[in-house]
N, C-alpha and C positions, 0 to 999 in steps of 0.2 A: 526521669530527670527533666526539670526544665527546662526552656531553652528563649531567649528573650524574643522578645516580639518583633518584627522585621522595622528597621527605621522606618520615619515616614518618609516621604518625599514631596518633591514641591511646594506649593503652596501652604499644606496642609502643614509639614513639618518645619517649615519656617513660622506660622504661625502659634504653633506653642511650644516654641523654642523664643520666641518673645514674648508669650504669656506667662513664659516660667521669669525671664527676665523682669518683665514688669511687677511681678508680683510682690518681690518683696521693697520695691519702693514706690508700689501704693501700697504696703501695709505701714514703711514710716512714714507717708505723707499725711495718712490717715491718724497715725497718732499726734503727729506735730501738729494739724489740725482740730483735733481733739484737747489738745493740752491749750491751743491758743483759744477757742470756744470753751473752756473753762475759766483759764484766766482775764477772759473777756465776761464772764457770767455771774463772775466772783465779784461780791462789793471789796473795793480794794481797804475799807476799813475789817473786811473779814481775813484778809489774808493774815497769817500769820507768819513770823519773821523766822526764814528757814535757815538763819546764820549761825550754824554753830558757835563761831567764834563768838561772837555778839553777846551771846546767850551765856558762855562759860567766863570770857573775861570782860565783858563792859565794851573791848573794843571794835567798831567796824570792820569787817572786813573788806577786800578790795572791790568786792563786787555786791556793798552791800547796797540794797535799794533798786536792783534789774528787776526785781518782780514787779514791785512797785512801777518801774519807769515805764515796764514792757506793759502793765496795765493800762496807765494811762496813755499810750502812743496808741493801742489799739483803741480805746473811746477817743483818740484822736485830740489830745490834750497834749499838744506838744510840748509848751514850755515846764508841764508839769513833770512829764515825761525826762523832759533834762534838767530839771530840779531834782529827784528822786536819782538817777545817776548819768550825769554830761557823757558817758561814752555809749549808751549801750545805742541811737539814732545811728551816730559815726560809724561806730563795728557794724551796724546792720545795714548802712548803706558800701561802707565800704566793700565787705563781705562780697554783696552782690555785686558790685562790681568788679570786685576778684573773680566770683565765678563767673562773672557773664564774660569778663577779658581772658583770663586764663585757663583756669580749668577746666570751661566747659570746651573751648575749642580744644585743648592736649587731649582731651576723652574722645573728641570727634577724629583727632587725630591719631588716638591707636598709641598714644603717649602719656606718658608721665609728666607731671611738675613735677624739677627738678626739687631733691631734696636740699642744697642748700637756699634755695627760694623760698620753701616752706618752712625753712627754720629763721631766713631771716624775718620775713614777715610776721611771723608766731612771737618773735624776739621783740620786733618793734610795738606791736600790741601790748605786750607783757611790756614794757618798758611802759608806753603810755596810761596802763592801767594802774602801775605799780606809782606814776609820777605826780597821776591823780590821786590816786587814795591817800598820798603823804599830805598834799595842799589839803583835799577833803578835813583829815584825820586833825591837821597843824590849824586849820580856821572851825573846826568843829560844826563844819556843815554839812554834816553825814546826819541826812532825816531820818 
């Protein structure tokens, strides 16, 4: 019969007890990296338009044009970037600054965001996404 191997201690076992920690968030930093070095690699006349909806009835969807916008914001073409969709600059600064205000210190803090804080703010996004896409959709200036 087996018998496990003795924990580590010190040093040694605090160190890959955050090896194991880190690891699997450099394996998504490394793909989120990866995905933004492609769609930064990619001519944005190559991309091809991954909206379902679009494609089966005619109509944009809510978030149609983030590929495009998120291309161009990386070649650093901003206004192009909020031409192809006005929200995705906003959510991505906002974003950061949710994490850098709130969630990153509740995690340093050994705490949760509250669940109705996360529901409200998912709500107010979805509202604003949902209040664009209807002006997008009513003026037909979904590119």
């Amino acid at each position: 019969m087996k018998t496990a191997p003795p924990p580590m201690e010190g040093a040694q076992g605090a160190a890959a007890g955050a090896s194991r920690k880190l690891r699997p968030a450099l394996l998504v930093w490394g793909v989120v990296a990866a995905g933004l070095a492609a769609v930064w690699l990619i001519p944005l006349e190559s991309l091809p338009t991954a909206c379902l909806m679009r494609r089966m009835t005619g109509v944009p969807c809510p978030t149609c044009g983030v590929g495009r916008s998120l291309h161009a914001l990386l070649h650093g073409d901003i206004p192009a970037s909020l031409h192809y969709h006005p929200l995705l600059l906003p959510f991505l600064v906002l974003g950061l600054l949710w994490w850098a205000a709130v969630a990153a210190p509740a995690r340093r803090a050994g705490r949760r965001v509250p669940a109705r804080l996360q529901a409200a703010v998912l709500a107010a996004a979805g509202v604003s996404l949902l209040a664009v896409w209807l002006v997008r959709v009513a003026t037909s200036s979904v590119p």
